[in-house]
N, C-alpha and C positions, 0 to 999 in steps of 0.2 A: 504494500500500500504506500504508494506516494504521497506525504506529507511536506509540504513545504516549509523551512527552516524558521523556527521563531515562533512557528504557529501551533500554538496548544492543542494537546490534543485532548479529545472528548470523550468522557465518561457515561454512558447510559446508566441510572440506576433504574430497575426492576425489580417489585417487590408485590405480597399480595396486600400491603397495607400502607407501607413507609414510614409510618412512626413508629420505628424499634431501636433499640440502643446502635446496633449495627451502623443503619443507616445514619444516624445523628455522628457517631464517634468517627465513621470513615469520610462522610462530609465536612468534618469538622478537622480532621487531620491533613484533609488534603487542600482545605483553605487555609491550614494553618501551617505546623511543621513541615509538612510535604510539599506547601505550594511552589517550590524552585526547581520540583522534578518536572513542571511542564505540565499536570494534567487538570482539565476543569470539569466540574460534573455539571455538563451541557445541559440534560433536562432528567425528567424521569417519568413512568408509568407504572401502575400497580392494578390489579386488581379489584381493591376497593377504592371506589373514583374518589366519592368525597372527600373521606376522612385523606385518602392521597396528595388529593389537589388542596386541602387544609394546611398540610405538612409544607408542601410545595411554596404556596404562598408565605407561611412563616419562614421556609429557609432562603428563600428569594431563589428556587432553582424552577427552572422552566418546565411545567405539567404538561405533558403529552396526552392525548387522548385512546392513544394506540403504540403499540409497540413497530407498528409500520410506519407511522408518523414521526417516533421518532432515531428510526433508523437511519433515516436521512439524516441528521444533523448530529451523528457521535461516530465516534471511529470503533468503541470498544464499548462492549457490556460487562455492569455487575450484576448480577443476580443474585438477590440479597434473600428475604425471607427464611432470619437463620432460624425461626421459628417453626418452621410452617412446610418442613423438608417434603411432605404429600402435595404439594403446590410445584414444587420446582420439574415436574414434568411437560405439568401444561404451560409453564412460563417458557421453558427451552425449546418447545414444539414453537414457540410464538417466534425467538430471538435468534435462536441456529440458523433458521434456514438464510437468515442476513447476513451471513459468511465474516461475521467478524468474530475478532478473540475475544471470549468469554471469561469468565470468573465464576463460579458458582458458591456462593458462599456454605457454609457447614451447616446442617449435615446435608452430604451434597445428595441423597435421593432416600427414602423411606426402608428400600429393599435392592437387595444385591439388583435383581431382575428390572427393577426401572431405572440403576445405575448403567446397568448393559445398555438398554434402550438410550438413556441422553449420549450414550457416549457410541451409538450405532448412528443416531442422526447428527452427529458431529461429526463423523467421519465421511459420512454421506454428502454432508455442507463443505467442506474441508477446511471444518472451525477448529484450531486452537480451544482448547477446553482445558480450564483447572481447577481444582479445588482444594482447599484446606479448609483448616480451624484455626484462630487462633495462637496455636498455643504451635505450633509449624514451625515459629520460627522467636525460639527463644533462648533465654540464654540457656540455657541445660544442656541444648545442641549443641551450642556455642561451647560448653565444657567440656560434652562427647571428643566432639573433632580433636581437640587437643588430649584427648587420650592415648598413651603410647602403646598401650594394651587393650586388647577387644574387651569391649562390654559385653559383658555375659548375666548378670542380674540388673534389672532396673525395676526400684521400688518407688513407687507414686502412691500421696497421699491426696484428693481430691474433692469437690462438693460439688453443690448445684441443687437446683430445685427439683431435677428426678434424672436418672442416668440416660432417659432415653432422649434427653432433651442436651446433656452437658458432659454424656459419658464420652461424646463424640473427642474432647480436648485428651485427656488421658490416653486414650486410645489411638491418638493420633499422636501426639508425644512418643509412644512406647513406639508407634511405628516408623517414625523419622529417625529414630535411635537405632533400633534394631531390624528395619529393612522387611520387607513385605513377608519373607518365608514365614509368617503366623501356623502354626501347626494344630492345636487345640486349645479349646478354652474350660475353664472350670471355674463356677461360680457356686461361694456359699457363704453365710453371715445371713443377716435377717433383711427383708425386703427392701429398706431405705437404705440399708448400711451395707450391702456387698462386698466381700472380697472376691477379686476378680484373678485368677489367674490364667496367664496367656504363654503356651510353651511356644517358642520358636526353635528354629533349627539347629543344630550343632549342641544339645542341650540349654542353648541362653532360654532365660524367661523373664518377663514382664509383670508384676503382681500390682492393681491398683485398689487400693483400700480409698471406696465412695463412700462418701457421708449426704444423702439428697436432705433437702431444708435446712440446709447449716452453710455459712458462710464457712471454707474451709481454706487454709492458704495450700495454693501447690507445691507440694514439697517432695523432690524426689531425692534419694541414695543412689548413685554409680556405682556398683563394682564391677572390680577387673579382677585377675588371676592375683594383683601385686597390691587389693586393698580397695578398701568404700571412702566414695565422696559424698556428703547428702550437698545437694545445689535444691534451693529455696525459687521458685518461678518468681523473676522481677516484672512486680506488674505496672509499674508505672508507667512504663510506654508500650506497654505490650500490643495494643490496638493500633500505637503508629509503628511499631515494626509488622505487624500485620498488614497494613494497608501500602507499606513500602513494598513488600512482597509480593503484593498482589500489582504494583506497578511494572515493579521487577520483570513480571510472569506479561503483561502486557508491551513493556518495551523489548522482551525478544520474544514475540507472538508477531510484534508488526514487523519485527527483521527477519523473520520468515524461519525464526530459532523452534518455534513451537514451545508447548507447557514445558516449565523446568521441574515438574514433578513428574516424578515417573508412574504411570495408568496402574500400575501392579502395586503400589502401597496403597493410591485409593481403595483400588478391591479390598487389599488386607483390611485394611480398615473396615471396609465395609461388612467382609468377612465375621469378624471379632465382633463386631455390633450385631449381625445376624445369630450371631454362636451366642452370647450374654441372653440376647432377649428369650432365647431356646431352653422352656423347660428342663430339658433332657441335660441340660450343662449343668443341672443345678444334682444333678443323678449321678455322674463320670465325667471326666475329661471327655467333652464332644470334640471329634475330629471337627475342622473347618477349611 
């Protein structure tokens, strides 16, 4: 896509409501810390018009009436609705076939099988597609990488107001760390408080101890062969290193680099969310 020098490039947001924290924190980071990377959030369309085009008018971003209306006027879509993961099929059936690079915010589809689907009409369109959580791109990572020795245990302490809604961060953490090969999952503790455990390949394993209706801080342990590190998740800019990321993933989407995430940790991911929600995990280690 040729874009001519100096000239900002445009942001679609899509959403099935637009007043959620999401929306406000990544408009807010990209008018604010971010706005020297070049991008401006052009306009937006949601699902629910009013309450949409309410948000719109408060945030002073331009309310579309159609996701075709406002294709024309942005170079790139977010796909926000980190709520509402049962919505994000019918919103990427709308945005895909407009052959730009996409973002789909977390959790990026309900079930493995309408994960396949956005990511069959994204190939079909020859979209760039990516997804994360939050939690993608933080420091923990940032401590992995300088590890001299493989990570073989990673222990996560975590909250949220129910896992099927927040379990997606943990899980997504363990899988940036420890790489897509997820093997089985085993869940047991009491309905709000699950411990989670997730064996991956070469015997490493990932255990996230959830707390749902409790403000929890993220708190993970490293080890290696040669000794534990616990690294505390820094949240205070966590949502503008997320929204950097997500430009990141859109500045080499328009050089023609494609998603910097690899299609097989989404799965994993997806994977592991399908395996937890599965009675039978709560029975044996479920193969996944």
């Amino acid at each position: 896509m040729a874009i001519p020098q100096n000239t900002p490039l445009r942001i679609g947001f899509v959403d099935d409501a637009l007043d959620n924290f999401h929306a406000n924190t990544y408009l807010a980071a990209l008018r604010g810390p971010l706005a020297d990377r070049g991008y401006v959030v052009a306009g937006a369309t949601a699902l629910a018009g009013e309450a949409a085009k309410q948000w719109c008018h408060a945030k002073q971003v331009e309310w579309f009436e159609s996701v075709d209306a406002l294709a024309a006027e942005v170079d790139v879509f977010a796909i926000l609705a980190p709520s509402t993961p049962e919505t994000h099929w019918r919103l990427c059936e709308r945005v895909l076939p407009h052959g730009k690079p996409t973002f789909v915010d977390k959790t990026f589809a309900p079930d493995i099988a309408t994960a396949e689907k956005i990511f069959a009409l994204a190939d079909q369109h020859g979209v760039a597609v990516q997804t994360t959580s939050a939690l993608r791109t933080t420091n923990v990572q940032a401590e992995v990488a300088k590890l001299t020795e493989p990570l073989v245990n990673l222990s996560q302490w975590a909250g949220g107001a129910s896992f099927a809604e927040y379990g997606i961060h943990p899980v997504e953490l363990a899988v940036s760390c420890l790489g897509p090969e997820a093997q089985r999952v085993y869940v047991t503790g009491a309905d709000r408080h699950p411990t989670i455990v997730i064996d991956f390949s070469g015997g490493r394993v990932a255990t996230i101890d959830f707390n749902a209706g409790e403000w929890t801080p993220f708190d993970t342990v490293l080890t290696t062969a040669k000794g534990s590190k616990p690294v505390t998740v820094v949240d205070t800019t966590l949502f503008v290193d997320a929204a950097r990321a997500i430009l990141d993933f859109f500045d080499a989407a328009l050089r023609g680099d494609g998603p910097l995430i690899d299609r097989a940790e989404t799965f994993a991911v997806m994977r592991i969310l399908e395996g937890v929600a599965s009675p039978a995990a709560r029975v044996k280690p479920l193969e996944i």
